[in-house]
Backbone as numpy.savetxt, mean C-alpha at the origin, in Angstrom:
# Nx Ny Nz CAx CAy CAz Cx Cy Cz
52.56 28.91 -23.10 51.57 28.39 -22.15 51.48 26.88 -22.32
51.47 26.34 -21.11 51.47 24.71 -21.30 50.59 24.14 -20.82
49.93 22.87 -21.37 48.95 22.55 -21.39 48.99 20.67 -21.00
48.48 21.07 -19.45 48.57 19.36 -18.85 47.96 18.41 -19.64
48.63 17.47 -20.07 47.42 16.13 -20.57 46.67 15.59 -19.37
45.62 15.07 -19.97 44.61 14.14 -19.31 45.33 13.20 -19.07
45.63 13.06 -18.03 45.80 11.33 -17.37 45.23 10.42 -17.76
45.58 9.11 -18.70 44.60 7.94 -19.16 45.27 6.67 -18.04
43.98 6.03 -17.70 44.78 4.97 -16.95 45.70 4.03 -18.07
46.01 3.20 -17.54 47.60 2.35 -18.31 46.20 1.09 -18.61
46.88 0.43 -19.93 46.40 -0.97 -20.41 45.21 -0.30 -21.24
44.99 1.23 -21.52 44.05 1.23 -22.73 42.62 1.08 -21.40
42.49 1.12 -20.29 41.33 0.86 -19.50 40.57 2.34 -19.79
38.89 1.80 -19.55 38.11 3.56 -19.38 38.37 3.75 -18.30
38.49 5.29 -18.38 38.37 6.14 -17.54 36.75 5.69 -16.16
37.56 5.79 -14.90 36.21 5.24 -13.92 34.98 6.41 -14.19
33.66 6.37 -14.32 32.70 7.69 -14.20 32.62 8.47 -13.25
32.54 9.68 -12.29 32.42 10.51 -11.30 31.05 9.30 -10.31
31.37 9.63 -9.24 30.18 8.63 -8.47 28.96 8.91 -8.31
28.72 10.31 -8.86 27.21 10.88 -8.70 26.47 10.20 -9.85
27.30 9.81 -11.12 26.69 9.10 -12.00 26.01 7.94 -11.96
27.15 6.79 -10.79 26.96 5.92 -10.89 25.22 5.69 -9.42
25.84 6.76 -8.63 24.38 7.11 -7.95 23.13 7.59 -8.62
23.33 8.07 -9.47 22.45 8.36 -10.08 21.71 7.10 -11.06
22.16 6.10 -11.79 22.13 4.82 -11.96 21.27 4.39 -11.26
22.25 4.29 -9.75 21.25 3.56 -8.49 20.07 3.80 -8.41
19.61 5.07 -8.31 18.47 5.58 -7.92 17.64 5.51 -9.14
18.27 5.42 -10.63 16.96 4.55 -11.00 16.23 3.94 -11.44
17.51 2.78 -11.04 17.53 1.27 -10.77 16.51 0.97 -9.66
16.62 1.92 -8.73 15.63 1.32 -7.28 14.34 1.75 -7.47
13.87 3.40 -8.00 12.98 4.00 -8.16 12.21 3.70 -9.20
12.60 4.37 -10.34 12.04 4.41 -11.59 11.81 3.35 -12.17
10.79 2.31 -11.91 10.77 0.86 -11.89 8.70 0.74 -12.63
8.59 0.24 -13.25 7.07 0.06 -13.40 6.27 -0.24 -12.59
6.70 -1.31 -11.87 5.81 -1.43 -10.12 6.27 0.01 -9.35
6.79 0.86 -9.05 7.07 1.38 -8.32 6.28 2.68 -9.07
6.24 2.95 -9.99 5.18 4.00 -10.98 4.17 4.05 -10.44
3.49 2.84 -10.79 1.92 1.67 -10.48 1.88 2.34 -9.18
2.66 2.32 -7.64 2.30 2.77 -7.05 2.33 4.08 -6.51
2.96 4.00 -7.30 2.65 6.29 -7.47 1.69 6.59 -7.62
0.98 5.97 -9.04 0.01 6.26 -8.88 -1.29 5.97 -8.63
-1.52 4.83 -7.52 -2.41 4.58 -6.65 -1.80 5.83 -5.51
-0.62 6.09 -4.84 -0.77 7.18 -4.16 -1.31 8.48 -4.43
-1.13 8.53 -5.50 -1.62 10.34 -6.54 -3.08 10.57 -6.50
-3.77 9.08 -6.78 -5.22 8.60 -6.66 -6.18 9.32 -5.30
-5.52 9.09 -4.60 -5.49 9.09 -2.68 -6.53 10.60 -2.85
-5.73 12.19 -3.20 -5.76 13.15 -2.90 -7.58 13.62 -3.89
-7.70 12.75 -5.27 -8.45 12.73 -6.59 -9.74 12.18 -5.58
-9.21 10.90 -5.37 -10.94 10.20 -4.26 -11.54 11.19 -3.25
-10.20 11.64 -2.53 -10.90 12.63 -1.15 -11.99 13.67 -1.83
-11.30 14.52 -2.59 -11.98 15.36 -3.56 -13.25 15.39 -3.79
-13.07 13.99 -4.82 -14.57 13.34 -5.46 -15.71 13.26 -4.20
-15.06 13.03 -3.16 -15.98 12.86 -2.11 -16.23 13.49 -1.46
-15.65 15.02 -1.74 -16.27 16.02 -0.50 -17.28 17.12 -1.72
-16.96 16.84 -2.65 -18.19 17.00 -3.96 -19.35 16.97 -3.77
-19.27 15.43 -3.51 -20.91 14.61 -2.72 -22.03 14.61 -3.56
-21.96 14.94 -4.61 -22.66 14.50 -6.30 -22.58 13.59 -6.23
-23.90 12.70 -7.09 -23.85 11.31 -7.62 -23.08 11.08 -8.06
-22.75 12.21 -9.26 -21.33 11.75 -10.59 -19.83 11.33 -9.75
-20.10 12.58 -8.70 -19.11 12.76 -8.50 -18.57 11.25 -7.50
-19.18 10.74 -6.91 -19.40 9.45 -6.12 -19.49 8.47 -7.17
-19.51 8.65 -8.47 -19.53 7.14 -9.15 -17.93 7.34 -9.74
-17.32 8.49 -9.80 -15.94 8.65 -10.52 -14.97 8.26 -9.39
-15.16 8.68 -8.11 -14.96 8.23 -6.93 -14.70 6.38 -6.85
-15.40 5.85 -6.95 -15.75 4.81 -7.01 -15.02 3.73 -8.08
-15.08 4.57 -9.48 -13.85 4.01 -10.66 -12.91 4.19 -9.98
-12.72 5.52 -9.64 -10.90 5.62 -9.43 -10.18 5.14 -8.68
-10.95 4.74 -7.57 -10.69 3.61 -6.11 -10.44 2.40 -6.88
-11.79 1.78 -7.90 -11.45 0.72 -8.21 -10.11 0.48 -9.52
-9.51 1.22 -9.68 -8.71 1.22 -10.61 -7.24 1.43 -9.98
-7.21 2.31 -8.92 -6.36 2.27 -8.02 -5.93 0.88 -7.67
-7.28 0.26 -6.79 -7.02 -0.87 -6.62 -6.13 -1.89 -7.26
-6.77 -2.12 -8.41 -6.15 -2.97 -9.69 -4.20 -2.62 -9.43
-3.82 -1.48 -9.69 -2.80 -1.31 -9.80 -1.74 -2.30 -8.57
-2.46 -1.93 -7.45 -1.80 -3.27 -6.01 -1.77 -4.34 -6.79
-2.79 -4.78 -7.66 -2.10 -6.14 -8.15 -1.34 -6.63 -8.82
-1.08 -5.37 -10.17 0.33 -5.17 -10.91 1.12 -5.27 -10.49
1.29 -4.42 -9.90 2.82 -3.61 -9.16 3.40 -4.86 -8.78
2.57 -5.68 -7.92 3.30 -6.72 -7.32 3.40 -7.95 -7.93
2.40 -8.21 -8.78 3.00 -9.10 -9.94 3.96 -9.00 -11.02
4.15 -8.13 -11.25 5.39 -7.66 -12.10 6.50 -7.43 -11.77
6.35 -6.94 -10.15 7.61 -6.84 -9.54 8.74 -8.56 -9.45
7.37 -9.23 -8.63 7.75 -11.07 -9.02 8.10 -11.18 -9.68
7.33 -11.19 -11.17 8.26 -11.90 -12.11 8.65 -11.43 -13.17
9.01 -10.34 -12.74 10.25 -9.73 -13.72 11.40 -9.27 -13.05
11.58 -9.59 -11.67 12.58 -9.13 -10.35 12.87 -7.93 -10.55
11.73 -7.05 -9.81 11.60 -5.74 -10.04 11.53 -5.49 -8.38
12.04 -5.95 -7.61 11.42 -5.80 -6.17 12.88 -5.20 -5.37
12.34 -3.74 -5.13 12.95 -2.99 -4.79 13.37 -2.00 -3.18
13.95 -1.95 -2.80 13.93 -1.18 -1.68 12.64 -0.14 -1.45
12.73 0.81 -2.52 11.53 1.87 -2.51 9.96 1.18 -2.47
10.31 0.01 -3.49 8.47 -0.48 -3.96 8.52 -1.50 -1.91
9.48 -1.80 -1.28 9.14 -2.60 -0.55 8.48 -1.22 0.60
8.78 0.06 0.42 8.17 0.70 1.29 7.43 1.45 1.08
7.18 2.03 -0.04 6.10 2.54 -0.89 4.97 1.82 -0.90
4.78 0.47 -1.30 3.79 -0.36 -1.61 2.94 -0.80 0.10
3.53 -0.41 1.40 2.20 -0.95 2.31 1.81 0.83 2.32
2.79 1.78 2.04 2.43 2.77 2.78 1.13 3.61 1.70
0.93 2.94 0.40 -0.06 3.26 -0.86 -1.23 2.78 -0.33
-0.88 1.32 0.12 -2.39 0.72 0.61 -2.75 1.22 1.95
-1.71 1.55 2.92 -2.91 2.06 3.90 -3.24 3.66 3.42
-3.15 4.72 2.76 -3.42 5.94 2.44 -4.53 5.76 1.86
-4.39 4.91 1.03 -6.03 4.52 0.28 -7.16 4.24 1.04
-6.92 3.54 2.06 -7.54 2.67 2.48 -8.07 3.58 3.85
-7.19 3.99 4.73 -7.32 4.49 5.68 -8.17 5.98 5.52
-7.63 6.41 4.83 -8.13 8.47 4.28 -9.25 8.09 3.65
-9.87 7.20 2.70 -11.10 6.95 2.70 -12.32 6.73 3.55
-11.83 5.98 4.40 -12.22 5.46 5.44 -12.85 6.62 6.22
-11.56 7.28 6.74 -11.56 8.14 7.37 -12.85 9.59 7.43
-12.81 9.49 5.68 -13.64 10.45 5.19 -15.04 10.31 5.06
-15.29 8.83 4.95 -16.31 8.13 4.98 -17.28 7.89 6.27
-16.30 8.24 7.51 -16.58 8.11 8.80 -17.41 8.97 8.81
-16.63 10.22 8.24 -16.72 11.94 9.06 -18.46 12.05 8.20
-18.61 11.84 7.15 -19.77 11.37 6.36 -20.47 11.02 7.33
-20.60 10.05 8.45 -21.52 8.98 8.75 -22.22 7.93 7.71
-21.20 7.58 6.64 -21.64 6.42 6.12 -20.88 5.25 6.45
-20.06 4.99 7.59 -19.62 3.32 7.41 -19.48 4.16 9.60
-19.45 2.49 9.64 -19.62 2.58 11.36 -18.20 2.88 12.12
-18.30 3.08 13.17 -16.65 3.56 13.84 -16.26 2.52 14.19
-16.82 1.63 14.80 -16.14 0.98 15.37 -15.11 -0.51 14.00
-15.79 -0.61 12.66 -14.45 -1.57 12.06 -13.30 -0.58 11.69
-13.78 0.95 11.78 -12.80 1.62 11.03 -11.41 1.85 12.43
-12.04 1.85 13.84 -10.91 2.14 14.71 -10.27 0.90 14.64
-11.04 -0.16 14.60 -10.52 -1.69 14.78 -9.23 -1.35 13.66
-9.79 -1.31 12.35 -8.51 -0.88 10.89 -7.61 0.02 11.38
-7.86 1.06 12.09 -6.69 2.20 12.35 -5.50 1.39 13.30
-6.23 0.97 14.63 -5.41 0.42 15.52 -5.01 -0.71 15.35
-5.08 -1.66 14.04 -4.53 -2.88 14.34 -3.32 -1.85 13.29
-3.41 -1.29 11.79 -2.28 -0.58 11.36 -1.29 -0.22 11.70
-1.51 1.01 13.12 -0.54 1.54 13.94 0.08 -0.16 15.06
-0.30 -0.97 15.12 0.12 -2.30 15.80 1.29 -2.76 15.15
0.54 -3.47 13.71 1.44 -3.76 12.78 2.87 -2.98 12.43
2.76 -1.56 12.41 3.58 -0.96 11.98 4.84 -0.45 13.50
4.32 -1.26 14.46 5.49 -1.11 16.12 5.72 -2.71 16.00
5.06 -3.05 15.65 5.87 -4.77 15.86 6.69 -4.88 14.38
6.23 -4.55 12.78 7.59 -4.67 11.95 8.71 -3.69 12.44
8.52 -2.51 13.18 9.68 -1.72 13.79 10.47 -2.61 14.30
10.05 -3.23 15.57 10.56 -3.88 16.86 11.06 -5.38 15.34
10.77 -5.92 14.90 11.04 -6.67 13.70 12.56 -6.29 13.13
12.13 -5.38 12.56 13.75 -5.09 11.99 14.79 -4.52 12.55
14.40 -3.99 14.05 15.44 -3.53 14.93 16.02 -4.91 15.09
15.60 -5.78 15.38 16.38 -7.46 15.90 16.45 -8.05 14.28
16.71 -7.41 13.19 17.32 -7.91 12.21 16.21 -9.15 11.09
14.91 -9.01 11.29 14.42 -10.42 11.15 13.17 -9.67 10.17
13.25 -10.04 9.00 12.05 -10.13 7.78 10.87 -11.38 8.12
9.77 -10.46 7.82 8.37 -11.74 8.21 7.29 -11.08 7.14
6.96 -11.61 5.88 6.78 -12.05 4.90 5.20 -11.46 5.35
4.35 -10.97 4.66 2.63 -10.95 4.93 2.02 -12.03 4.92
1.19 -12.76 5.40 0.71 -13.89 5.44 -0.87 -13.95 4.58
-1.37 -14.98 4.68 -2.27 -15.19 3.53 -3.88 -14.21 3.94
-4.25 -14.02 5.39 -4.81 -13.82 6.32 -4.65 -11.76 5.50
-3.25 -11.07 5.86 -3.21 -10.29 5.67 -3.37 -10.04 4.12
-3.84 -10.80 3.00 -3.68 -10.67 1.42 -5.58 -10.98 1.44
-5.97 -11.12 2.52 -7.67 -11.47 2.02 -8.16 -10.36 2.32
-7.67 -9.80 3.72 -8.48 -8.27 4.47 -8.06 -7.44 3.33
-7.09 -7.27 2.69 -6.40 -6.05 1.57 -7.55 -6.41 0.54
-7.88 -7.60 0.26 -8.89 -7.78 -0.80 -9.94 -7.40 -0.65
-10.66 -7.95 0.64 -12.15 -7.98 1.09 -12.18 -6.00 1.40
-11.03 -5.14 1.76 -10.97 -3.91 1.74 -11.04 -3.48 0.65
-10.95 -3.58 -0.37 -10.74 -2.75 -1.31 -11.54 -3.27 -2.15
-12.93 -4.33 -2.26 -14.55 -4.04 -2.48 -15.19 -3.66 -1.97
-15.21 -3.55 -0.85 -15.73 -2.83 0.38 -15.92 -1.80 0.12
-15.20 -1.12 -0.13 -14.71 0.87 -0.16 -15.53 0.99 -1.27
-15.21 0.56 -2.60 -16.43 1.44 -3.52 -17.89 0.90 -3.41
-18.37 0.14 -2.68 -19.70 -0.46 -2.35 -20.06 0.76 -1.07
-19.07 0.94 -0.38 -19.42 2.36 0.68 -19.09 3.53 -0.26
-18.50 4.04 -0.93 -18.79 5.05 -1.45 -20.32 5.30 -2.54
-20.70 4.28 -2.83 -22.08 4.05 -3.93 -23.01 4.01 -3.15
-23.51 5.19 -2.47 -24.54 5.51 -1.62 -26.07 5.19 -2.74
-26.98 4.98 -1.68 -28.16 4.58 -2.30 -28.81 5.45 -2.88
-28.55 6.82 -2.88 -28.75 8.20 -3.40 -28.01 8.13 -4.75
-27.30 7.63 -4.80 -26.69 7.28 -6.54 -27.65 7.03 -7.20
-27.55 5.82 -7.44 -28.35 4.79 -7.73 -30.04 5.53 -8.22
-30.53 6.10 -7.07 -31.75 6.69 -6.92 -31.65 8.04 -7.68
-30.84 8.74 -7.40 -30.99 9.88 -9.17 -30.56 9.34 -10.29
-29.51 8.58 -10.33 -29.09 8.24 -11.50 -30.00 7.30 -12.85
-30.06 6.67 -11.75 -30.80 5.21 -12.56 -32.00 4.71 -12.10
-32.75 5.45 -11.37 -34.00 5.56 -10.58 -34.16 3.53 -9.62
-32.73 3.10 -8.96 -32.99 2.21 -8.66 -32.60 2.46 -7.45
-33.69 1.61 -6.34 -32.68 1.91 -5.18 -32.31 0.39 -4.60
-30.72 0.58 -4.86 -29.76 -0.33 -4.68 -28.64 -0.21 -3.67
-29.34 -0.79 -2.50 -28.46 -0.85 -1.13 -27.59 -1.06 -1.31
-26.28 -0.21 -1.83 -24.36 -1.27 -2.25 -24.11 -1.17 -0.60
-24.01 0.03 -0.37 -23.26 0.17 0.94 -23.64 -0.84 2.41
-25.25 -1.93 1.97 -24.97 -2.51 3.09 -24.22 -3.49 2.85
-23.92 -4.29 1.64 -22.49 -5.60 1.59 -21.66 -4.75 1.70
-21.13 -3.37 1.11 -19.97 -2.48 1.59 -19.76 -3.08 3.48
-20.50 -2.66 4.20 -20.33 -2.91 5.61 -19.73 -4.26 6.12
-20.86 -4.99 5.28 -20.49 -6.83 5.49 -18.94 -6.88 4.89
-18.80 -6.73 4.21 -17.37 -7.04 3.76 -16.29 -6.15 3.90
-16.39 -4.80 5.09 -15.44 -3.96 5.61 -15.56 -5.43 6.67
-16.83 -5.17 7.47 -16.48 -6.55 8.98 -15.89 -8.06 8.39
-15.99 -8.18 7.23 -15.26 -9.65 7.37 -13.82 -9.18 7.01
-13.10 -8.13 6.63 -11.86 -7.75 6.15 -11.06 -7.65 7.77
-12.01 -6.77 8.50 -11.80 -6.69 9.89 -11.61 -7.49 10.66
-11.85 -8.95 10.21 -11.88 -10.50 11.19 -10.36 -10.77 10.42
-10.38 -10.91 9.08 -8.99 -11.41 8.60 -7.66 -10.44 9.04
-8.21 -8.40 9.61 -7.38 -8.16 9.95 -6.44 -8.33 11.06
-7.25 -8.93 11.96 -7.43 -8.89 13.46 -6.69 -10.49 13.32
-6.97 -11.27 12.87 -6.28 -12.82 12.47 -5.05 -12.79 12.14
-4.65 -11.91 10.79 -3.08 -11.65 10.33 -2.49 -11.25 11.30
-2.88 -9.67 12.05 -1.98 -9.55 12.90 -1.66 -10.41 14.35
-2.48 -10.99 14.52 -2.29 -12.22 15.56 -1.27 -13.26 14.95
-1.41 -13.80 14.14 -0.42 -14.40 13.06 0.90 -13.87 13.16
0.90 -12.59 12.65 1.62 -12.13 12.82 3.08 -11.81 13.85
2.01 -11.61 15.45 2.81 -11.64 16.51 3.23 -12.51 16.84
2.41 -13.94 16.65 3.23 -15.19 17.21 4.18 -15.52 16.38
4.37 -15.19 14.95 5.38 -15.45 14.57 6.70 -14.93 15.00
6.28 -13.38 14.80 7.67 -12.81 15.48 8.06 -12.94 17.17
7.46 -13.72 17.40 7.56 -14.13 19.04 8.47 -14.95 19.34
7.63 -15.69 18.35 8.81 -17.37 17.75 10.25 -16.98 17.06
10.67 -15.89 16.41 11.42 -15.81 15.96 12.43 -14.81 16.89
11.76 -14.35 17.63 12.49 -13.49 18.46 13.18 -14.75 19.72
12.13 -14.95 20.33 12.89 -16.43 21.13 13.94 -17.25 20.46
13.59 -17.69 19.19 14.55 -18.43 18.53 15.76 -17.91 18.37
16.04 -16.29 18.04 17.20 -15.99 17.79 17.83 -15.38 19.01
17.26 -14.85 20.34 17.82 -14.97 21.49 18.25 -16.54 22.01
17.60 -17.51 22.15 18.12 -18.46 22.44 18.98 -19.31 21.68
19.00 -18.94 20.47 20.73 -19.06 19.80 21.93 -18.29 19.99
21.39 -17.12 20.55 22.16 -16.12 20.69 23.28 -16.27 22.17
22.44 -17.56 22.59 23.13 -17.58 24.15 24.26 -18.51 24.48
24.88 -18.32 24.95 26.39 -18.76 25.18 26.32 -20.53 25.48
C-alpha cells in the first residue's frame, strides 16, 4: 500500500492556511473589537430598561435610570477608543448609530405609551431618524461619506440626560426619599432643546449632501 506525500511548496515556504481561517481572522479583526463589545452592550441594555419600565416600581425606575445612564457612558468609550487606538471598524461604523437610536427611540417610545413625555418632540425624534437614515442611503448610493456634525453630537448628548430625568418620575422621589423632586420637568426641557439641535443637524446635514451631490455631478459632466 502506498502512501502519497504531502506536497511542500519549494524554497522551504509555509504551507498557505485554508481561507475559512483566514476569514475567520477577518471577522475578528472587524467584530470582536472593545468598542464594538461596548456597543453590544449598550444594545443588550435596550431589552433590561424596557423591562425595568413596564415594572413601574420606584426601585424598579431608579435601576432603569442607572442602566440608561451607564449605557450611555459606554457611546463615549466605544468611540473614544475606537479613535485612538484605530479600532474603527466596518461593524462598530454600523452598530454604533443603530445602539443609539434603540436606546433612545424604544425608550422613548415606552415612555410615550406611559404618558410621561409629550408626542409631539418624540414624533419630531422618530421622523427626523427615519429622514436621516433615506438621505445617508441616497448618500452612499452616489458613493459619498458625510461625517456627523457637531449639531448632531449635542442632541445625542442633551438625549441621553433627558431620558433618565424622564424616567425619575416624581413618584420616586416621593416614596423613596419623601422628596418631591420634579426631574422629569428639565427631562422635557432638555428632550426640546435636543429636538432643536436635531432638527439643525439634519438640516446641516442635507445641505451638505446637496453640495456634494451637485459637486460630483457637475464634475461628472463632459
Amino acid at each position: 500500500m502506498k502512501f502519497r506525500k504531502k506536497k511542500t511548496p519549494k524554497n522551504g515556504a509555509p504551507r498557505p492556511k485554508p481561507k475559512i481561517f483566514s476569514k475567520l481572522r477577518d471577522f475578528k479583526k472587524d467584530v470582536l473589537t472593545i468598542p464594538n463589545l461596548l456597543t453590544g452592550i449598550r444594545i443588550g441594555a435596550v431589552p433590561l430598561i424596557l423591562w425595568l419600565l413596564y415594572l413601574d416600581s420606584s426601585t424598579a425606575r431608579i435601576w432603569a435610570a442607572v442602566t440608561y445612564g451607564l449605557a450611555s457612558i459606554t457611546d463615549f468609550f466605544d468611540g473614544w477608543i475606537a479613535r485612538k487606538y484605530g479600532m474603527i471598524t466596518v461593524t462598530g461604523k454600523l452598530l454604533d448609530p443603530l445602539a443609539d437610536k434603540f436606546i433612545v427611540l424604544l425608550t422613548l417610545v415606552v415612555l410615550l405609551d406611559k404618558a410621561e413625555v409629550e408626542l409631539l418632540p418624540v414624533l419630531l425624534i422618530l421622523a427626523r431618524e427615519f429622514y436621516i437614515f433615506g438621505i445617508r442611503a441616497l448618500a452612499v448610493e452616489n458613493g459619498l461619506v458625510i461625517s456627523a456634525g457637531q449639531g448632531g453630537k449635542w442632541k445625542t448628548t442633551f438625549q441621553m440626560i433627558a431620558i433618565p430625568l424622564l424616567i425619575l418620575d416624581r413618584r420616586v422621589f416621593i416614596e423613596l426619599f419623601n422628596r418631591d423632586w420634579d426631574l422629569p420637568y428639565w427631562g422635557n426641557i432638555l428632550l426640546w432643546i435636543s429636538v432643536f439641535f436635531a432638527l439643525q443637524s439634519a438640516w446641516v446635514y442635507t445641505v451638505t449632501l446637496k453640495r456634494r451631490l451637485f459637486e460630483s455631478t457637475h464634475h461628472d459632466e463632459p
